[in-house]
ROFI-666977 format. One record per residue: x, y negated, z of N, C-alpha, C in turn; residue number from 1. Coordinates in steps of 0.02 Angstrom, whole numbers, plus 50000, padded with zeros to 5 digits. Each point is the difference from the previous one (the first is absolute). Layout:
# residues N
REC / X / Y / Z / X / Y / Z / X / Y / Z / NUM
...
END
This chain:
# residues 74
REC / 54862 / 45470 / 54533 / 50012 / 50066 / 49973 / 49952 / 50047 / 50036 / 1
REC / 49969 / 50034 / 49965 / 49954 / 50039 / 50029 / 50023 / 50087 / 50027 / 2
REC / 49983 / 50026 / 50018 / 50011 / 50081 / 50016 / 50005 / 50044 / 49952 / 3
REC / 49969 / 49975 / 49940 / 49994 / 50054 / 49935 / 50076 / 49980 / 49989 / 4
REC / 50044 / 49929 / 49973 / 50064 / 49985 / 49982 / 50034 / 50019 / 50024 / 5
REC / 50006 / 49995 / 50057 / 50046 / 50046 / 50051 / 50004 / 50063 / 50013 / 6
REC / 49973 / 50047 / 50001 / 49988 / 50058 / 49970 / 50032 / 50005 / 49946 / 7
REC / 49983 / 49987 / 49937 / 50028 / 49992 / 49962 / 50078 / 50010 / 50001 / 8
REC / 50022 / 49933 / 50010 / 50067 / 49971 / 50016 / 50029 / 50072 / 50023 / 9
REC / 49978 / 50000 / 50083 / 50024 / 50074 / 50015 / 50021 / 50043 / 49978 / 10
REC / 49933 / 50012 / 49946 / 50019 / 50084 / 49986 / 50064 / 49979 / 49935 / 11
REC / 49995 / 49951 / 49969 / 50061 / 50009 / 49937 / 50073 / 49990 / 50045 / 12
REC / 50007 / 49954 / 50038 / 50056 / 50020 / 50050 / 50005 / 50072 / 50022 / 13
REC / 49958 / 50030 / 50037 / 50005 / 50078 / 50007 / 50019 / 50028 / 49931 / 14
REC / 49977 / 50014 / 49946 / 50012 / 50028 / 49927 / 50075 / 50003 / 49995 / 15
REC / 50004 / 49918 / 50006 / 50072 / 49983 / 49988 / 50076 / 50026 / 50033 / 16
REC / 49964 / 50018 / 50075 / 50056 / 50025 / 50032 / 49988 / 50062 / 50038 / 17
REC / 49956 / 50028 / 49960 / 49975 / 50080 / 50019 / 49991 / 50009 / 50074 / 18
REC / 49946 / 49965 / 50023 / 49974 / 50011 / 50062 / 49939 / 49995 / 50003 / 19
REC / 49948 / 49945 / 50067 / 49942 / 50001 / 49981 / 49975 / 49922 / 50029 / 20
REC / 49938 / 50008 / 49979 / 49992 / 49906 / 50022 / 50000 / 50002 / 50070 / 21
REC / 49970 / 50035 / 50043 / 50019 / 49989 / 50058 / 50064 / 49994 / 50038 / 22
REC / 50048 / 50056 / 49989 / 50086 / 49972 / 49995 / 50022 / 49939 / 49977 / 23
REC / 49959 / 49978 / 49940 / 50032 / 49915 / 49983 / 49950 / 49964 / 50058 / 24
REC / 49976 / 50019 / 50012 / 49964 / 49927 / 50056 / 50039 / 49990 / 50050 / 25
REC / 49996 / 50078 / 50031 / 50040 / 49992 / 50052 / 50067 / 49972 / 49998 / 26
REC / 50047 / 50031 / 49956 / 50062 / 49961 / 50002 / 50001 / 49937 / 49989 / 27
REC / 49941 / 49944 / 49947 / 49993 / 49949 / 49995 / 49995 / 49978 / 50068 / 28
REC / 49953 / 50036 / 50047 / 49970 / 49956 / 50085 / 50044 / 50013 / 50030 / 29
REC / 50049 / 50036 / 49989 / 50084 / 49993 / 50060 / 50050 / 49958 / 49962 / 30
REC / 50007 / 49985 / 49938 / 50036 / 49952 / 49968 / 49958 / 49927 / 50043 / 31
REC / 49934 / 49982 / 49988 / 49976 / 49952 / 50026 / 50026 / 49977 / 50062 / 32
REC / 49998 / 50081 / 50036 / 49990 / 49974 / 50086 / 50076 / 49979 / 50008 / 33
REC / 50039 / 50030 / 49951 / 50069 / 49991 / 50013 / 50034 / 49913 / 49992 / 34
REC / 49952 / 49981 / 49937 / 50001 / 49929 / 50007 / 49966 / 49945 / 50042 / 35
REC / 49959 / 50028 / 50022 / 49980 / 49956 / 50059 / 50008 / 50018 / 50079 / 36
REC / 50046 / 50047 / 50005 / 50062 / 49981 / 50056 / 50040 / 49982 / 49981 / 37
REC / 50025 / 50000 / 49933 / 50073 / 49964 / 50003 / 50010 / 49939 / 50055 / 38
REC / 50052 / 49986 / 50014 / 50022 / 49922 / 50045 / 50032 / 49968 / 49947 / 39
REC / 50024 / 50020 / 49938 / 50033 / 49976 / 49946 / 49956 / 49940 / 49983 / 40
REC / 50030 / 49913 / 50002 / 49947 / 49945 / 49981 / 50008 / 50006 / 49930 / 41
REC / 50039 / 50027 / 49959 / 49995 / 50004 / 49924 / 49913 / 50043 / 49981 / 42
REC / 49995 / 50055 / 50047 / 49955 / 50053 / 49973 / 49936 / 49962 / 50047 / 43
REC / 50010 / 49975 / 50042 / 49948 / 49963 / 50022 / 49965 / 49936 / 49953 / 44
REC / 50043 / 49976 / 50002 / 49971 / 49945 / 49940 / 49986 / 49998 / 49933 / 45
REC / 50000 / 50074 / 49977 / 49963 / 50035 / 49945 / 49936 / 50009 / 50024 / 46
REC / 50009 / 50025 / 50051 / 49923 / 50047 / 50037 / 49955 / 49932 / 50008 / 47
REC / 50031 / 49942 / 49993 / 49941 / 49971 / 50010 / 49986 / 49945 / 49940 / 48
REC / 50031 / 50039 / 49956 / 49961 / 49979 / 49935 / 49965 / 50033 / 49983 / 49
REC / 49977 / 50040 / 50019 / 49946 / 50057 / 49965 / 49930 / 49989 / 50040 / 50
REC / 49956 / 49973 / 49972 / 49924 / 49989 / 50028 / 49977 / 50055 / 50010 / 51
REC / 49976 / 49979 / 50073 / 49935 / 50068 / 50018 / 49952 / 50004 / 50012 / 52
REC / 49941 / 50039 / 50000 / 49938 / 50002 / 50020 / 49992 / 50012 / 50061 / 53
REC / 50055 / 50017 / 50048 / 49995 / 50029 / 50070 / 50041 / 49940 / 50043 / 54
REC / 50023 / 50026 / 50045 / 50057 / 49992 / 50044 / 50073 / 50000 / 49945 / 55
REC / 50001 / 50040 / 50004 / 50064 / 50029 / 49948 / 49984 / 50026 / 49949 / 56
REC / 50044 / 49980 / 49947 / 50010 / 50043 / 49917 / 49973 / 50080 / 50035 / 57
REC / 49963 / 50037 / 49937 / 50000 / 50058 / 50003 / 50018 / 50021 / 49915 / 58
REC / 49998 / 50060 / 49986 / 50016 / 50025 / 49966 / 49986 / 49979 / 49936 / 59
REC / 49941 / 49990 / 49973 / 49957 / 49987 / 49962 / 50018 / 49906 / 49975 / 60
REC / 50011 / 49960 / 50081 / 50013 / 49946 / 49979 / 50080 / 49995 / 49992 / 61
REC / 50048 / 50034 / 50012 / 50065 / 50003 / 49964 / 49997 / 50021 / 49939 / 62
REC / 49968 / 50037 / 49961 / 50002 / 50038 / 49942 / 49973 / 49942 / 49956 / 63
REC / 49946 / 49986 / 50035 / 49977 / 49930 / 49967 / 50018 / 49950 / 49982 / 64
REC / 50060 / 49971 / 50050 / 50052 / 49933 / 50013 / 50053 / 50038 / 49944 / 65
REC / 50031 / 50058 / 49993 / 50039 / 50030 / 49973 / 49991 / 49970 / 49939 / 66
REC / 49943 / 50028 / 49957 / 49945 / 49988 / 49940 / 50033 / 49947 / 49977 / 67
REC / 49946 / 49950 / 50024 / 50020 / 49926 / 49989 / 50062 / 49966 / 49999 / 68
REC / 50044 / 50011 / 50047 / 50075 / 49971 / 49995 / 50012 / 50024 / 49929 / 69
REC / 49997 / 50066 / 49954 / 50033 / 50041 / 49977 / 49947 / 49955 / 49927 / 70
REC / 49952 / 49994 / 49994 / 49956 / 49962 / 49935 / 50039 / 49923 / 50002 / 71
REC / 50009 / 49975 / 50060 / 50026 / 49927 / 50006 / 50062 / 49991 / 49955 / 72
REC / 50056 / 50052 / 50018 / 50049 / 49984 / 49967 / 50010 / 50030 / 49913 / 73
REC / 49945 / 50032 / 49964 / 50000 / 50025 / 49953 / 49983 / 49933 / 49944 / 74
END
């Protein structure tokens, strides 16, 4: 997913809930961080179904993993 999609993505989430893309990121990157402290092994062993390009899932590659689960079962 490139920078232009995400952007994208962003701003119709912002539209949608009358804010702005930067407010959806951010709340997306504290939802994130919130899942990868969990100690919960249920929410852990999600987190590591989701492939990353880093160390850890980032944003871009959850939205991405999101994607796909969501085409898989259609």
């Amino acid at each position: 997913m490139n920078t232009l999609h995400m952007n994208k993505i962003l701003q119709q989430i912002a539209e949608q809930h009358g804010t702005t893309p930067e407010q959806v990121y951010a709340d997306m990157e504290y939802a994130l961080e919130a899942g990868r402290r969990s100690t919960d092994p249920a929410v852990q062993a999600e987190w590591s179904k989701i492939p990353s390009r880093g160390e850890q899932p980032d944003l871009q590659d959850v939205i991405l993993s999101c994607v796909c689960r969501l085409l898989l079962e259609v």
